[in-house]
C-alpha positions as CSV (number, residue, x, y, z in Angstrom):
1,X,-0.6,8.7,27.0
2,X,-3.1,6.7,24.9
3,X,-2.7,6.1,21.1
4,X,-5.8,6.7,18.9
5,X,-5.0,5.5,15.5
6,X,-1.6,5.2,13.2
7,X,-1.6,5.4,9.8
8,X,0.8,4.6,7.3
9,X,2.5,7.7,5.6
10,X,3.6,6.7,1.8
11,X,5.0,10.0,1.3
12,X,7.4,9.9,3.7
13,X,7.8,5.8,4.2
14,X,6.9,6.4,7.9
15,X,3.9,5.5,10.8
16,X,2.2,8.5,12.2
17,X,0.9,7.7,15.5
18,X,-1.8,10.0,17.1
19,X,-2.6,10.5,20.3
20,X,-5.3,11.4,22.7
21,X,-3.1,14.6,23.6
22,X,-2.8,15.9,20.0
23,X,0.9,14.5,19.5
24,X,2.2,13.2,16.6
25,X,4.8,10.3,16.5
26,X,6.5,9.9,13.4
27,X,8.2,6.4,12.9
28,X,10.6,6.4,9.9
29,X,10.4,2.8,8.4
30,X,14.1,3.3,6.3
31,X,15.4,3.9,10.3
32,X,13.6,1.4,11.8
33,X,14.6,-1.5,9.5
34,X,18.6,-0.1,8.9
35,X,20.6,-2.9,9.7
36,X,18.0,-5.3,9.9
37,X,18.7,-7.9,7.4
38,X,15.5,-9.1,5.8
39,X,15.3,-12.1,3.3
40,X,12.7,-10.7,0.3
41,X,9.7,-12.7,1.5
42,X,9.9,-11.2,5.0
43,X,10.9,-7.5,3.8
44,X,7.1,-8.0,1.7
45,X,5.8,-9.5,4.8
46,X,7.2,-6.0,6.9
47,X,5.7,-4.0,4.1
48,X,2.0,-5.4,4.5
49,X,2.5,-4.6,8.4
50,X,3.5,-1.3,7.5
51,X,0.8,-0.2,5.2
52,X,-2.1,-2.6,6.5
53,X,-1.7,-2.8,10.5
54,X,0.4,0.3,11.5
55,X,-0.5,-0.1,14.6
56,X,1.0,-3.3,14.8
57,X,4.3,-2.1,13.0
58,X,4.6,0.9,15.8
59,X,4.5,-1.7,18.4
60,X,7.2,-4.0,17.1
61,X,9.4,-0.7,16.5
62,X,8.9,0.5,20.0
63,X,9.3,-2.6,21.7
64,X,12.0,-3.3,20.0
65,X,10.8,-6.7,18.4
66,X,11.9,-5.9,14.6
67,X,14.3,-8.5,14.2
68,X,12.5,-11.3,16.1
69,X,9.5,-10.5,14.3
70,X,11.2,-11.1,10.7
71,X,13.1,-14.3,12.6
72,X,9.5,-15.5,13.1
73,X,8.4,-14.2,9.6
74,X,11.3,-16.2,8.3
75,X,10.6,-19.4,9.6
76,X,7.0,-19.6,9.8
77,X,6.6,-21.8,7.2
78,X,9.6,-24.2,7.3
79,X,8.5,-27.7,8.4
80,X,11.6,-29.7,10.4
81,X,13.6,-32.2,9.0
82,X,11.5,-35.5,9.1
């Protein structure tokens, strides 16, 4: 089963996924990120995945990368201690 495209669904806060076959998956985002706890820069960091790189945002959800993602998202930035 190949993908063709996702898109992001505002309407219903959720990725559609499309494939080759003519299915549909529907990824709810509010599911996908329950319990994941997300400081504010990396929930608008999860947002921009979401709406700009579906694609993307589908394969961290179905690989199950969510959390090490925003753990990566998190620290990016932050130099070591000198």
């Amino acid at each position: 089963m190949r993908m063709i495209y996702a898109t992001y669904n505002a309407q219903y806060n959720s990725i559609d996924a499309n494939f080759y076959e003519g299915y549909i998956l529907r990824i709810d985002c509010n599911k996908a990120e329950d319990g994941l706890q997300t400081p504010p820069n990396s929930q608008c960091a999860l947002n921009a995945l979401a709406i700009d790189a579906p694609l993307d945002y589908a394969r961290v959800v179905l690989n199950n990368e969510m959390a090490d993602w925003v753990w990566v998202q998190d620290n990016l930035f932050t130099l070591p201690n000198s």
